[in-house]
N, C-alpha and C positions, 0 to 999 in steps of 0.2 A: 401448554405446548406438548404437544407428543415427540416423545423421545424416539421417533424412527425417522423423523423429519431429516431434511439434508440443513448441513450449515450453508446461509448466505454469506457469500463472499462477494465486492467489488469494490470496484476503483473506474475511473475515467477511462483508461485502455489496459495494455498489458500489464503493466508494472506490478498491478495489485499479485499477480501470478508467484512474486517474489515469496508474498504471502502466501495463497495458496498453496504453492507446494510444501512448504516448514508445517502445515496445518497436514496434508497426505502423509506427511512423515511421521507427525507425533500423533496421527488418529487415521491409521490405516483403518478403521473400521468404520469412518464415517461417512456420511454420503454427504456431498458440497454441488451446490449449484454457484456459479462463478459468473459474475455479468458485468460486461464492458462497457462503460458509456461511450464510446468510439467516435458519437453521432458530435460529442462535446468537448473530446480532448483535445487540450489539456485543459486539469480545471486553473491550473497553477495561476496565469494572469486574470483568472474571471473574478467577480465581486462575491462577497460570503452571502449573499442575500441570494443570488441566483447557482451558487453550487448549493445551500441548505433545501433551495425547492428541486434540484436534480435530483438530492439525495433524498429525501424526502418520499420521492414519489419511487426510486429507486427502492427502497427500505420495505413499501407496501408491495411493492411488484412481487419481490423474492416471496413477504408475507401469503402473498396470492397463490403461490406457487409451495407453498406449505414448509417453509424455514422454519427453524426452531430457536435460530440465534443470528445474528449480522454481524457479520466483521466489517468494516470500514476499511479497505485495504488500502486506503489510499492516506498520506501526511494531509493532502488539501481539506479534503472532506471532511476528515476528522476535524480537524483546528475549525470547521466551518458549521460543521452540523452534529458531530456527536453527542454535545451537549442537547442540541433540541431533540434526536431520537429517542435518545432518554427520558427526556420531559415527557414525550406525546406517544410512546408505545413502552410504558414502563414494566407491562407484561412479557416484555421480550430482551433476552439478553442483546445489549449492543456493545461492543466491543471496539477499539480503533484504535491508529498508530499515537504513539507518544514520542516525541523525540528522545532519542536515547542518552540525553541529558546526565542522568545521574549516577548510569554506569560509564561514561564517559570520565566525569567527574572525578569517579573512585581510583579509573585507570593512568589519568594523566599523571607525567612528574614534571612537567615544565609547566604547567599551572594555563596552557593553551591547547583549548578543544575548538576545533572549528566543526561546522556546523553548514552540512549541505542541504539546499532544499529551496522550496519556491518560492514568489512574495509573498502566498496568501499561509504560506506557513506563519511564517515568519509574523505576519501580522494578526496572526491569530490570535487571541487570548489563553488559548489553551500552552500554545508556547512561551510565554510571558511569562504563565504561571509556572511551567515546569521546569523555567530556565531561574525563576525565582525562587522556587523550593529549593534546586538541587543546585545550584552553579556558582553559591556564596566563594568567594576565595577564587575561582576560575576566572581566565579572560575568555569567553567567548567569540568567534568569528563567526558572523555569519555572513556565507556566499550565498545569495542569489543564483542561480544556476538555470537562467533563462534558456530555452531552448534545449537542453541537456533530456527531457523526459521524449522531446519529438525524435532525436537522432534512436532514443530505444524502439520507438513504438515505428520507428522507419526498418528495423533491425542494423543499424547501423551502430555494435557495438565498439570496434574496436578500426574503425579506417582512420585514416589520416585526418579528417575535417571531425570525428570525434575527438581523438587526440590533439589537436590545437584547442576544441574548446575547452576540453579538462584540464589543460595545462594553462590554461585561461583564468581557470576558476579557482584550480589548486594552489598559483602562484601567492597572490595573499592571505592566505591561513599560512603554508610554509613558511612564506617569509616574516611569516608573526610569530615563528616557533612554536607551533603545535604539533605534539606529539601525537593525537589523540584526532581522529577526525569520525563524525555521524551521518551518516546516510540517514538522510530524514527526508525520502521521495522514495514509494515503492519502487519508482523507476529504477534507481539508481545500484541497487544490489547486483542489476544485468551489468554495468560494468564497473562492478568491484575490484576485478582484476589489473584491468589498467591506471584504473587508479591508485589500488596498492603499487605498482610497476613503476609511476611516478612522483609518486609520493616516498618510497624508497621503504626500505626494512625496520625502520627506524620510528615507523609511522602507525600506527594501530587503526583501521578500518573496522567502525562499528556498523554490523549489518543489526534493526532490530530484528527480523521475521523470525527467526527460533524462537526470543521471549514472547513476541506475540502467538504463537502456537501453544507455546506452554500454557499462558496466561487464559488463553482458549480449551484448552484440555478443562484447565482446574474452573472455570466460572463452567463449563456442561457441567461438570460432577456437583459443585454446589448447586447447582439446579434441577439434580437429579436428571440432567437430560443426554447421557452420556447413551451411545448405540453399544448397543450388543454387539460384545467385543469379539465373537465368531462372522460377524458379519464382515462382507469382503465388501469397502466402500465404494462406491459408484458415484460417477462427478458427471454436469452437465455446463455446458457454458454458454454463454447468451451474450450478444454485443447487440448495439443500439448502431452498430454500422457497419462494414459489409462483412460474411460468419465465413467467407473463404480466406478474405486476408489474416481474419483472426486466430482461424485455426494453422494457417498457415506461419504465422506467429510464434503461436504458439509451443509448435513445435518448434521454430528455430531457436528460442527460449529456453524450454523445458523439457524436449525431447517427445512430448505428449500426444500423440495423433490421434485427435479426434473430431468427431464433427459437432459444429458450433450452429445455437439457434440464430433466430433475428429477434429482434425487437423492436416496431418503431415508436416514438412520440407521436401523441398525436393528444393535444391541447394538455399538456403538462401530465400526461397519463403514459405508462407504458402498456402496447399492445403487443399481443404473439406476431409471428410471421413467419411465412413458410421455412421449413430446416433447409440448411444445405450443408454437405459433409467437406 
């Protein structure tokens, strides 16, 4: 892998963005290509067998595109296909969310962590296991948080018909007595703040995307694939669905204005398509 390459980043729509930015922060010197499946979100209610072939064919695309590492910016994907990226491109750092299970764990004193995120999280294996490693002695909640990734990817963080459905979601972990709650959907960091706001002071809001940045610094450096640290990083972005909403998005998100590629499907492959800014 040449270490001038940009890091691949993605997820289904925006949310992965939560990641990418903790990645700009702890590796200003890297260049990232950033790609939206847009054409597919959310992966959250889809089956692991048809998000493993999105991701899949995702993973080669960035590859095409000359990545030198994949982040999995997404809970779904991960729990769905990181294991098999690993398997089938083991020459290539792949990287992906973990639910933040076991600093959860260390932090609780009421012995209740709830636990936000999709079905396909949740049914994932990779959850199982790291709520199995880390969560001995813990009660777990987990919420379901159906439709919570669409109100982000609508920019719809903080109106009234978000705030009934978080106060929806929130009510049975509270009333379980968790001190301790995980954003386990890159979605869901875009409204942290309401959630801390309902959830009260009392309540500890784990965002992963810092760890997973860090954990991204240190597997470049083990791989010696780290960018020359004078270099000023340059980011590109690419969605599988329309590249004006996204950039559009994306700044109401992250402040970022920039112009976003296309990419369409076209028989489980991804092609270019004309830029628009």
């Amino acid at each position: 892998m040449n270490s001038d390459g940009p890091i691949g980043v993605f997820d289904s729509g925006v949310g992965g963005l939560s990641v990418w930015r903790e990645i700009v922060r702890a590796l200003p010197h890297e260049d990232t290509i950033y790609f939206a499946d847009q054409q597919h979100v959310p992966y959250g209610p889809r089956g692991e067998l048809e998000i493993r072939r999105f991701s899949d064919a995702i993973a080669h695309h960035l590859l095409e595109r000359g990545c030198k590492a994949i982040v999995v910016a997404c809970n779904t994907a991960s729990a769905a296909a990181l294991k098999h990226l690993r398997e089938t491109l083991p020459h290539v750092p792949s990287i992906g969310m973990e639910p933040a299970v076991k600093p959860a764990a260390a932090m609780t004193r009421s012995g209740v962590v709830g636990i936000m995120a999709t079905p396909a999280t949740f049914q994932g294996r990779l959850f199982k296991a790291t709520a199995g490693r880390h969560a001995s002695g813990v009660r777990l909640i987990n919420q379901v948080c159906d439709g919570l990734a669409d109100h982000v990817e609508a920019g719809d963080l903080d109106g009234p018909a978000t705030e009934a459905l978080l106060r929806g979601f929130l009510r049975p972990i509270l009333d379980a007595g968790a001190d301790t709650i995980v954003l386990a959907c890159t979605h869901y960091p875009f409204v942290i703040e309401p959630i801390r706001r309902i959830a009260g002071p009392d309540v500890a809001v784990i965002d992963p995307a810092p760890a997973i940045a860090r954990h991204v610094r240190t597997v470049l450096a083990q791989h010696g694939l780290g960018h020359d640290t004078t270099h000023a990083g340059r980011h590109r972005f690419v969605t599988s669905g329309d590249p004006g909403r996204f950039s559009a998005a994306m700044q109401r998100l992250t402040g970022v204005h920039a112009a976003s590629e296309a990419a369409r499907w076209d028989g489980g492959r991804l092609e270019p398509a004309a830029s628009h800014a």
